[in-house]
N, C-alpha and C positions, 0 to 999 in steps of 0.2 A: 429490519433484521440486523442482529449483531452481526460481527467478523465471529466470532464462537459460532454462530447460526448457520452462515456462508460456510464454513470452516464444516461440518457434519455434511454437508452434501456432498453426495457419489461426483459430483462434477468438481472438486473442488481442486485435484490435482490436477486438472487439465487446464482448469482456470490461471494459475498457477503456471505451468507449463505456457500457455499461450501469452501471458503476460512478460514473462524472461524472453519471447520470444521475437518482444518490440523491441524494434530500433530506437525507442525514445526509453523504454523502460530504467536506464542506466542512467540516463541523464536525467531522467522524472524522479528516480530514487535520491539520486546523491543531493539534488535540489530541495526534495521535499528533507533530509535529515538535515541539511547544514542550511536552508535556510528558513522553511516553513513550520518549521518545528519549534525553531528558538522564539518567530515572533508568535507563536501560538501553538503550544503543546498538547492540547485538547482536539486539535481540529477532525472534524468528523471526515469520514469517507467522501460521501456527496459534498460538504465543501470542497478539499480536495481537487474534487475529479473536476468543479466548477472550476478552479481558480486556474487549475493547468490546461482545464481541455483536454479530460484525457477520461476514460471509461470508469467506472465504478468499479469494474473488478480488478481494472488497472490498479486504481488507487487502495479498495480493500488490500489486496497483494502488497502493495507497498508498506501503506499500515502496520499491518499484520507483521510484516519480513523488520520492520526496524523496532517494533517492540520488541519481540522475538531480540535483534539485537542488544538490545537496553538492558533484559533480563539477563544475558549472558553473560558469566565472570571475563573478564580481559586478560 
């Protein structure tokens, strides 16, 4: 499934919700933009979640939240 896929399910805000809700999520975000991003801009969700150890919806939520930031004017 796409993050657009994920993204239409009734669960999706709670996924969301539950993810902001980790102790690590803050440190697992600013990680993945400032350094997992630069040496690989493509990277999918399941790798990701592989490379930190951290849940799929974790990582979808991350994903998802820093393109959402990319897209946005400054």
């Amino acid at each position: 499934m796409s993050v657009e896929e994920y993204m239409k399910e009734k669960l999706w805000p709670i996924l969301i919700e539950t993810v902001h809700a980790s102790v690590m999520y803050p440190t697992h975000k600013a990680y993945t933009r400032e350094t997992i991003l630069q040496e690989k801009p493509e990277i999918t969700a399941s790798e990701l979640a592989n490379r930190l150890n951290m849940s799929l919806g974790e990582a979808l939520v991350i994903l998802h939240e820093l393109a959402e930031d990319r897209k946005s004017p400054d």
